[in-house]
Structure formats: C-alpha cells, structure tokens
C-alpha positions, 0 to 999 in steps of 0.5 A: 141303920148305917151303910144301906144296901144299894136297892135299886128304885123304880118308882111309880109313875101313878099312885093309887092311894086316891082309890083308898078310903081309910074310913071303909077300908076292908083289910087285904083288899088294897096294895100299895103302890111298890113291892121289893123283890130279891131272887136266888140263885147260886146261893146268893140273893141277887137283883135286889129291887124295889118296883111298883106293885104289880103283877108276876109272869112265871111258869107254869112249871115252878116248884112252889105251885107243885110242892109247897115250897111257900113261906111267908110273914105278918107284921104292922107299921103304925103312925104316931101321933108325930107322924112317925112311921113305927114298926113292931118288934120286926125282928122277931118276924124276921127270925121266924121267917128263917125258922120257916125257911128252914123248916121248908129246907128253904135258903135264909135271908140275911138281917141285912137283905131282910131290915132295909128292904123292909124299912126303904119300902116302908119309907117310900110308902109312908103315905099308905101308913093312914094314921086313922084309927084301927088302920095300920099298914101291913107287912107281907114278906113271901117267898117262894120257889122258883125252879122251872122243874117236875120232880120232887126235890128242894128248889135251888132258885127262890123269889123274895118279896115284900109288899104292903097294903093298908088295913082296917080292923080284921074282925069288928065284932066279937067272934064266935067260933067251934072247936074242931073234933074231926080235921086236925091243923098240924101234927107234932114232927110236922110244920105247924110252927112255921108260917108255911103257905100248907098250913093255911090252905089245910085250913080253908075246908074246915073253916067253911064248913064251920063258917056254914054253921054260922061261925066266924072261925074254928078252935083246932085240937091236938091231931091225935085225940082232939082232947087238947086246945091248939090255935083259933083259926089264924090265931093263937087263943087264950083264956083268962080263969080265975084271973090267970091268963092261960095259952097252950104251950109251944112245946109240941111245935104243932102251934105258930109261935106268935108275937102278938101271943109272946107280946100279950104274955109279957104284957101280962107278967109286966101287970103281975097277973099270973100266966100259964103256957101249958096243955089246955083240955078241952074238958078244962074249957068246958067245965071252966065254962059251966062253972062260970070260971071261964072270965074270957076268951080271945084270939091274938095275932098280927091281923087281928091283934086281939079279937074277943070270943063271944060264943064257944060251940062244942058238940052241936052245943054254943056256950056264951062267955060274959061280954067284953067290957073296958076292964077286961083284960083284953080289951085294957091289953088291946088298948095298951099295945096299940098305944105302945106300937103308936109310941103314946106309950113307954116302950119298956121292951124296946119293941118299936122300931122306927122307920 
C-alpha cells in the first residue's frame, strides 16, 4: 500500500513469544505482543495507535456491556515456505465488518484505517506468525461501545481494536455434533448475518447442554419450525450427496455469510463439481442418511477451516457418517486451501495478500 497512515507505535519493551510453544499450542490462548486501537468521536476515528497488548480501563457504565452494541472479525496470516507473511482475502473481512457495523447502527471504518492498521500489526508482529504446521496467526478485529451512559439509544462513541494471537488446530478430531430442535440461533429480520458478539453468547446455553450429551457442537435449524438446516455451531455446514456439494442458502440473512464457505464453493466450482446453495430439510439429512447417499458432512469456517462430522444425532438417535479419507473432498479442499493461503499453490482468484 502506497501513503500509510501515521499510526503511532509503541512498541513493547519484553516480548512474550518465549512463553509460546507452537507444538502445543491451544488456540485463543495466546496474545501477541501488540494490539491497535483507533476511538471514535465526533464522527471521525482518532488516536490511531498501536501498543503492547494489554489490559483495558473502562466504566462500568459503557453502552456495550448494557446493550450489545459489539461486533467483531476472524481472519488468518499464514507463513510461506519463503517466510512471506500472507493474508487471506482480508478485504472481504473488512466488508463484513462494516455490513455488521451497519446492522449494529454502529459507524463504519474506512478501508484506509481498516488495511494498514491491519498490515502494520501484522508486520510487527511477523515473529508470532509460527510457520509450523496447522499454526497460523489469528486475526480478531472488535469494536465496541464506548458512551459513558443508561438508556437505550446507539452510542456516539466506539473503540476499534485488532489484536492477533498465534493458533493451532481448533478442532483435532472429526466432530460430532446434534441437530438442535428447541432453541433457535437467529431469526429472519433479525442479526444472524452479522459477526455481532448477541449471536455467539445466545449460543453458549445450548452448546453446553449438547456438549453434556457428549457432543462437540450443534447443528441449528430454522427458528420457526426447526425443519431446515442453518449453521453448525460456529460454522457454516455443508454436505456432499450424491457428489454434489450442497449448503444452506444466505438468502433468508438468518446465516453468517462465511469466507471459508464462499471459498470452499469456488474451490468446488473451479473442480467442476456440482454446488447447490438452497434450503436443507433436516428430513433431506435423514433420509440422505439412511439411504447411504449422505458421502460427507463438514463444517467450514475461519477458526476451523474445514472440520470433518463423524456423527449426526438427531432425536435421541446418532447416526455415523463414512470416515474421512485422502480422497474426500474435504480433506483434498482442506489441503488445497492451506497450500493456496501458504502461497505453495496458484492463487487463480488473487485471494492472498501479502504483508
């Protein structure tokens, strides 16, 4: 990028990489050693700033902890074979970061602001971007209400921040999971299309109780009759029947437009497979199932990139689907797009970017 922006650096005086193992390394556990932060104010973003990583002093008053006005972002930095720190499509993160701002009646953050706060974090922190294998450095974008004030109306002030932290796998083993039939995630009207921070605490009572049952995660269906598949947990979900890849349709706005998903469906279309975006009956699942047509079932998102289901439980009943192997198409599409985001791969859609 041409003419940065003046972002003043603070840089840390002890860095904590020491403390990181990349061999056993949990993911969300550990932080990088800085952390940008922009405020709003009389409709501008001001103090743009990087600092080390740290805590925050606040009031207790603030409009987020109150209201929910909270929104934030998911993306990867990879390292090449090179040592070439490379981002993955990190502008369509940034247009849903704005689509969710909107829809949170929060302000947007200009492209400018938004890309070299993001790129001279990145650099600064290229030490934490491990080049081991399954580790990569995530990218967490968040912003939040600031106004000192009780009463429900939109906030006129808002903190930005990025920060990043290094990660391993999210999930090491093929997951099993239960289609939910009583609590619904989103409704249409309503803020499932939005990385909003609502939609992830209204998940967390649900999941547990799953989670109780001995499954790693849960299946969502439509809010009105939980007859149709949504999302799977924190990802999107697809299936492959009859060779054709097939994931619920965007259209309703109830299901978080991902760009793992986006990625995975012009993956697929590049390998002439057949791709279907449309409204999933549970019953399809089921009877797919029984029949043995269902070949596989995945999740597919930014933390997990692709994560294989081993077992579907659906009304007290688990149903397991045919194992993972090196020629299913999750597994090739896996590997396929952590060769393109390393750069040992053509990058045909000019979706890497690099730092």
């Amino acid at each position: 990028m041409t003419d940065t922006l003046n972002i003043e650096v603070t840089e840390t005086k002890h860095s904590r990489i020491g403390e990181v193992n990349p061999e056993n390394m949990p993911f969300g556990k550990y932080f990088s050693d800085h952390m940008f932060i922009a405020d709003y104010r009389d409709g501008e973003w001001t103090d743009l700033r990087i600092v080390p990583y740290g805590s925050l002093s606040m009031s207790p008053a603030i409009s987020a902890l109150h209201y929910g006005q909270s929104i934030f972002e998911g993306m990867k930095a990879h390292k090449s074979g090179r040592g070439e720190v490379l981002l993955f499509r990190p502008l369509e993160n940034f247009r849903r970061f704005n689509s969710s701002a909107e829809r949170m009646c929060m302000p947007a953050v200009p492209e400018k602001i938004f890309m070299d706060a993001l790129i001279q974090l990145v650099r600064l922190d290229s030490k934490w971007v491990f080049p081991n294998d399954g580790c990569s450095l995530y990218i967490r974008p968040v912003m939040f209400a600031t106004d000192e004030f009780i009463g429900v109306r939109e906030s006129s002030t808002y903190r930005l921040i990025i920060f990043t932290c290094p990660v391993g796998f999210y999930y090491k083993e093929p997951v099993k999971v239960l289609i939910e039939t009583k609590y619904a995630r989103a409704f249409e009207g309503g803020i499932g299309f939005t990385k909003a921070a609502a939609n992830y605490g209204i998940s967390l009572y649900p999941t547990r109780l799953a989670r109780e049952k001995g499954y790693h995660q849960i299946i969502w269906t439509d809010a009105k009759e939980h007859k149709y598949i949504e999302e799977s947990g924190v990802m999107n979900v697809m299936f492959v029947i009859n060779n054709t890849l097939i994931t619920p349709s965007l259209a309703g706005k109830t299901i978080l437009p991902g760009k793992t998903r986006d990625t995975i469906i012009a993956i697929a279309k590049d390998w002439n497979m057949k791709v279907e975006e449309r409204k999933i009956s549970v019953s399809e699942i089921m009877e797919a199932l029984q029949q043995q047509k269902l070949q596989e079932a995945f999740g597919a998102g930014t933390a997990a990139t692709v994560a294989p289901i081993a077992v579907i439980g659906y009304n007290g009943k688990d149903y397991i689907l045919p194992p993972a192997t090196e020629n299913s198409f999750s597994q090739r599409v896996a590997k396929h797009l952590t060769r393109v985001r390393k750069g040992e791969e053509a990058d045909i859609h000019n979706w890497v970017f690099k730092v």
